[in-house]
Backbone as a chain_set.jsonl record, in Angstrom:
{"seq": "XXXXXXXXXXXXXXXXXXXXXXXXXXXXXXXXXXXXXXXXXXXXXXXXXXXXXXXXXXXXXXXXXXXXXXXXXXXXXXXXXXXXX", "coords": {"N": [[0.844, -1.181, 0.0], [0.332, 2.317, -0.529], [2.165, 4.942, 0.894], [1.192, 7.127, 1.109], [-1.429, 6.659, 1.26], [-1.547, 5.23, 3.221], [-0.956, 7.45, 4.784], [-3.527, 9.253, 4.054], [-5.318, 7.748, 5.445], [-4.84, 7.722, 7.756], [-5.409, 10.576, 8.584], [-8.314, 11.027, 7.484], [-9.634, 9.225, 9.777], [-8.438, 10.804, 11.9], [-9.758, 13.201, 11.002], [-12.799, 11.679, 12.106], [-12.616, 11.74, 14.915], [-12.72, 14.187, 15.166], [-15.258, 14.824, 14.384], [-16.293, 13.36, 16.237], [-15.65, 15.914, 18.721], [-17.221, 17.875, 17.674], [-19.982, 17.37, 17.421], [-20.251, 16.341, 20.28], [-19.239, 18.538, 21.835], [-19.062, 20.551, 24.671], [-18.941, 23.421, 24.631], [-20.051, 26.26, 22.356], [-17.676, 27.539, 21.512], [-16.065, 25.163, 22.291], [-17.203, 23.294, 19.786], [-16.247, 25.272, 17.272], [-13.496, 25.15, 17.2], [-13.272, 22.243, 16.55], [-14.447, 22.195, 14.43], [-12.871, 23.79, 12.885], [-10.464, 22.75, 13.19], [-11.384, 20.3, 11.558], [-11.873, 21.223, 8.945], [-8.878, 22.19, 8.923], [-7.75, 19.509, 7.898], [-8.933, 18.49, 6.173], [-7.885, 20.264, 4.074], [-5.453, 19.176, 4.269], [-5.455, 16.559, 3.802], [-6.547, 16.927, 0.643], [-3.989, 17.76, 0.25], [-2.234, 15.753, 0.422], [-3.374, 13.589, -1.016], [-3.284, 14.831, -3.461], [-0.696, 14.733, -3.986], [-0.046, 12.044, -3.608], [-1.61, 11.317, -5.951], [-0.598, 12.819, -8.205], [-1.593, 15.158, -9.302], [-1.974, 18.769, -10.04], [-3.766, 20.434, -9.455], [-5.591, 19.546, -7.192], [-3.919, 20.613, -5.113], [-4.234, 23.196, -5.566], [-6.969, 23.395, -5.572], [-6.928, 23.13, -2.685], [-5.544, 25.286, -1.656], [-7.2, 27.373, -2.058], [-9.614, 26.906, -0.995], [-8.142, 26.615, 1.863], [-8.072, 29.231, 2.549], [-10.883, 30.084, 1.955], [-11.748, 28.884, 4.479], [-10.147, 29.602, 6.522], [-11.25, 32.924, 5.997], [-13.904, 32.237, 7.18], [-13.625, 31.255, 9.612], [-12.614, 33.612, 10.9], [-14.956, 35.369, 10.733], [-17.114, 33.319, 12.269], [-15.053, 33.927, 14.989], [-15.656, 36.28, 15.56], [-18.585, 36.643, 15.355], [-19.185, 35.303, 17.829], [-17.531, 37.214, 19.448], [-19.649, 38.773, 19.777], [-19.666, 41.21, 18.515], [-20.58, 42.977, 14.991], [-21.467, 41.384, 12.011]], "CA": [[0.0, 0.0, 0.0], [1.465, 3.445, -0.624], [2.428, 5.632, 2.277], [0.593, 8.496, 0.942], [-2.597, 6.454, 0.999], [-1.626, 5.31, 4.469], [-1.663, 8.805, 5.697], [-4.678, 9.613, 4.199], [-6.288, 7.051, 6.043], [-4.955, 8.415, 9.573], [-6.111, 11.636, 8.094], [-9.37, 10.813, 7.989], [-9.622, 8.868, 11.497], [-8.628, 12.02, 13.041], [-11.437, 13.35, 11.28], [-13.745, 11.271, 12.448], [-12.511, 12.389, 15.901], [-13.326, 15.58, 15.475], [-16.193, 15.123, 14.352], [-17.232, 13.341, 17.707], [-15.61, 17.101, 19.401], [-17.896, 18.802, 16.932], [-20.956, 16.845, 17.949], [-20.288, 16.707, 21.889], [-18.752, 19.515, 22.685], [-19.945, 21.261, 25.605], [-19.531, 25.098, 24.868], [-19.553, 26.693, 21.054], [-15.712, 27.41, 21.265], [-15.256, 23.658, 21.567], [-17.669, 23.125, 18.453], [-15.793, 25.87, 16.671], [-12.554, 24.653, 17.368], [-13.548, 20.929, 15.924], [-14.939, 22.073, 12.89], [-11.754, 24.382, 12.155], [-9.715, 21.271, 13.018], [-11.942, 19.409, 10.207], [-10.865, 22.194, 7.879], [-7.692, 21.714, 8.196], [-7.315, 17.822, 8.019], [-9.986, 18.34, 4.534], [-6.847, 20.576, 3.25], [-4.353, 18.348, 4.448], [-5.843, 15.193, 2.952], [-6.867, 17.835, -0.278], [-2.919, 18.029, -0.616], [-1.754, 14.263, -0.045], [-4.481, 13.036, -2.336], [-3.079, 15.455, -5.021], [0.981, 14.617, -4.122], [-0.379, 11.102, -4.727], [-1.938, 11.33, -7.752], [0.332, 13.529, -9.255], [-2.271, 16.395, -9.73], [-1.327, 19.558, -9.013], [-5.531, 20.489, -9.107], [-6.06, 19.146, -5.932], [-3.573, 21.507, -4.621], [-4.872, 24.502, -5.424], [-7.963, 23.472, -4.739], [-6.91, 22.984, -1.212], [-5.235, 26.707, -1.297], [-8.462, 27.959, -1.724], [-10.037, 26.324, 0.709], [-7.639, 26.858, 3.184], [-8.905, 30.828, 2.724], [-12.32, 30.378, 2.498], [-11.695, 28.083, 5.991], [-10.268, 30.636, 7.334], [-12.482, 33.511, 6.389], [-15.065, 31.84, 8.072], [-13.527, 31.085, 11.366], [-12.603, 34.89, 11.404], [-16.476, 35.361, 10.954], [-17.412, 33.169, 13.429], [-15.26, 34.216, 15.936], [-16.185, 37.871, 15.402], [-19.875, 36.983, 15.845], [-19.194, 34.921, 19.304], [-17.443, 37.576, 20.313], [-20.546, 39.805, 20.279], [-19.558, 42.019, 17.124], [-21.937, 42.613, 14.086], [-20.783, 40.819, 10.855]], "C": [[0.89, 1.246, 0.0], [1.316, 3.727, 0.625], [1.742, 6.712, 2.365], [-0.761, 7.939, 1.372], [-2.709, 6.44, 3.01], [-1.974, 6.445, 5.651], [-2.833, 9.627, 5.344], [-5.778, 8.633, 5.061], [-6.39, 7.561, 7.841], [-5.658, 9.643, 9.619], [-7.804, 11.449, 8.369], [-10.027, 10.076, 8.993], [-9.53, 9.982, 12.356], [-9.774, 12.95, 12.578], [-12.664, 13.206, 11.574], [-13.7, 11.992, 13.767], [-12.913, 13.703, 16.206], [-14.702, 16.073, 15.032], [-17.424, 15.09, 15.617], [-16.988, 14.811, 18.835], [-16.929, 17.566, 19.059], [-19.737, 18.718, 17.62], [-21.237, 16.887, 19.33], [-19.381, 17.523, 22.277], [-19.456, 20.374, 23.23], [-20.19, 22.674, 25.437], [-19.23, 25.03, 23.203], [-18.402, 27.153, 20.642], [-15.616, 26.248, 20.502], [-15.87, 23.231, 20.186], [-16.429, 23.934, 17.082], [-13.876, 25.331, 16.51], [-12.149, 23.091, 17.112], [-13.924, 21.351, 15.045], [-13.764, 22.959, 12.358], [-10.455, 22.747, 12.015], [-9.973, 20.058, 11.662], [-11.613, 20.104, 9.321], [-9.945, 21.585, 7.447], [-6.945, 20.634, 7.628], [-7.706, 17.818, 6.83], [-8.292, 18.554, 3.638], [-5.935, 19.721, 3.538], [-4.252, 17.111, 4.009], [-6.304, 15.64, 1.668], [-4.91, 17.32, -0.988], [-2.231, 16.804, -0.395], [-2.405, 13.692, -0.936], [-3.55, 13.477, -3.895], [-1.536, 15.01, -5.053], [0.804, 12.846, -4.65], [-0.989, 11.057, -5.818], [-1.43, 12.408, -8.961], [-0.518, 15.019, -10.046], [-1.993, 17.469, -9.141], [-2.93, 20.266, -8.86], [-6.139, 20.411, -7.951], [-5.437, 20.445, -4.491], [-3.82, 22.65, -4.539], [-6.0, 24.874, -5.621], [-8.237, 23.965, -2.785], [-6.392, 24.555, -0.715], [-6.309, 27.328, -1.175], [-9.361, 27.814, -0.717], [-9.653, 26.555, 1.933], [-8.269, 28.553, 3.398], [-9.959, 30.603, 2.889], [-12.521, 29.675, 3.846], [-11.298, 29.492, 6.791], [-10.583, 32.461, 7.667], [-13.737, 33.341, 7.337], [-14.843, 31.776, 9.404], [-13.037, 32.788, 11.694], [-14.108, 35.535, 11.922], [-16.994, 35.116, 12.229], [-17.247, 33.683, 14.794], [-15.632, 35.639, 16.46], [-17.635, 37.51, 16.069], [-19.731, 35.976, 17.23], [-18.513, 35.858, 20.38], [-18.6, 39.153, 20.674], [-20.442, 40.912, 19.127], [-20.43, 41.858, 16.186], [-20.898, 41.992, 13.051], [-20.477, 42.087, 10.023]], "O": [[2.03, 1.224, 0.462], [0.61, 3.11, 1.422], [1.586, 7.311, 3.429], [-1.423, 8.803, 1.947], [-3.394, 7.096, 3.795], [-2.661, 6.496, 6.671], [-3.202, 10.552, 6.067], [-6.962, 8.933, 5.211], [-7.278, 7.698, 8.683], [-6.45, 9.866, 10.534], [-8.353, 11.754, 9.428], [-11.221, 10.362, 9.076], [-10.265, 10.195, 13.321], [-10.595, 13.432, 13.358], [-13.545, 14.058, 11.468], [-14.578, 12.835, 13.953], [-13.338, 14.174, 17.26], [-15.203, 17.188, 15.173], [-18.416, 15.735, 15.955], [-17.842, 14.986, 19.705], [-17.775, 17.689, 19.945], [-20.443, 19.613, 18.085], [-22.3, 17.378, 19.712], [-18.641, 17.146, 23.186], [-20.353, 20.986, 22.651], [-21.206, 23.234, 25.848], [-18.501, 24.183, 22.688], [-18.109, 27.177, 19.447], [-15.378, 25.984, 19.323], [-15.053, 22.789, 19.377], [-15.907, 23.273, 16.185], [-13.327, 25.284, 15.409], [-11.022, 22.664, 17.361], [-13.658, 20.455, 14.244], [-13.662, 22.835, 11.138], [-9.934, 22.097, 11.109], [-9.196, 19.311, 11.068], [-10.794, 19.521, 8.609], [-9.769, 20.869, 6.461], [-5.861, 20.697, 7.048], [-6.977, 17.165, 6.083], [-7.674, 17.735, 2.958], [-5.43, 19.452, 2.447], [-3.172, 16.552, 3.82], [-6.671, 14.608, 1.106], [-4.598, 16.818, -2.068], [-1.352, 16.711, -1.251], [-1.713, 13.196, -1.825], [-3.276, 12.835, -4.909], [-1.062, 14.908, -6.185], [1.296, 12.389, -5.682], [-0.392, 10.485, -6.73], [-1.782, 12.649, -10.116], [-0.14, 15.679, -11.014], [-1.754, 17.482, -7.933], [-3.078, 20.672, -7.707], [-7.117, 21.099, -7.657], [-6.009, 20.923, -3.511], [-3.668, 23.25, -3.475], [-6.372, 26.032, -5.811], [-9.026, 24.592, -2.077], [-6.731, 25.012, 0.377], [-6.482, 27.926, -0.113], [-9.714, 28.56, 0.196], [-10.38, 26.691, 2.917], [-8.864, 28.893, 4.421], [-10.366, 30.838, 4.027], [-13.602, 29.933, 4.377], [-12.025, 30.213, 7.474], [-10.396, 33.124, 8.687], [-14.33, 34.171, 8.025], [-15.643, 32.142, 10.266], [-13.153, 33.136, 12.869], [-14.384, 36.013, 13.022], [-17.289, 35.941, 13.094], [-18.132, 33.916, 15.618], [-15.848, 35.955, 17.63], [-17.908, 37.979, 17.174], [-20.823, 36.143, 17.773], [-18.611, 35.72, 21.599], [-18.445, 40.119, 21.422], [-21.506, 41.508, 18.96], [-21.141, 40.854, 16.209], [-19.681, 42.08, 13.219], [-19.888, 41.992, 8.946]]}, "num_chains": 1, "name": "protein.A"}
């Protein structure tokens, strides 16, 4: 099995994990702070996917993504901390 595949597979295990944060977490931080975590694991399995398969597509897919990820968690935490959008 490749090695690339291998670490997409841990890759997505730790996303599962965070999905159980996402789901039981007790205050909307911890939610927010599991679904940025899923973000980044998306892009991070976005750009092994593409180093294995030799696309560079995947990659700058995942650049994009990584911005619009973290537009949003600026968003968010703007409106938790009581600010208007």
């Amino acid at each position: 099995m490749n090695p690339f595949m291998i670490t997409l597979v841990l890759v997505m295990l730790s996303i599962a994990i965070a999905i159980i944060r996402v789901l039981l977490g007790p205050t909307v931080p911890d939610r927010v702070v599991g679904l940025d975590t899923i973000n980044t694991l998306v892009i991070a399995s976005m750009i092994l996917f593409g180093v294995a398969k030799e696309e560079i597509i995947y990659i700058d897919v995942a650049i994009v993504y990584a911005l619009l990820s973290y537009i949003t968690t600026l968003f968010i935490a703007k409106y938790l901390q009581g600010g208007k959008l």
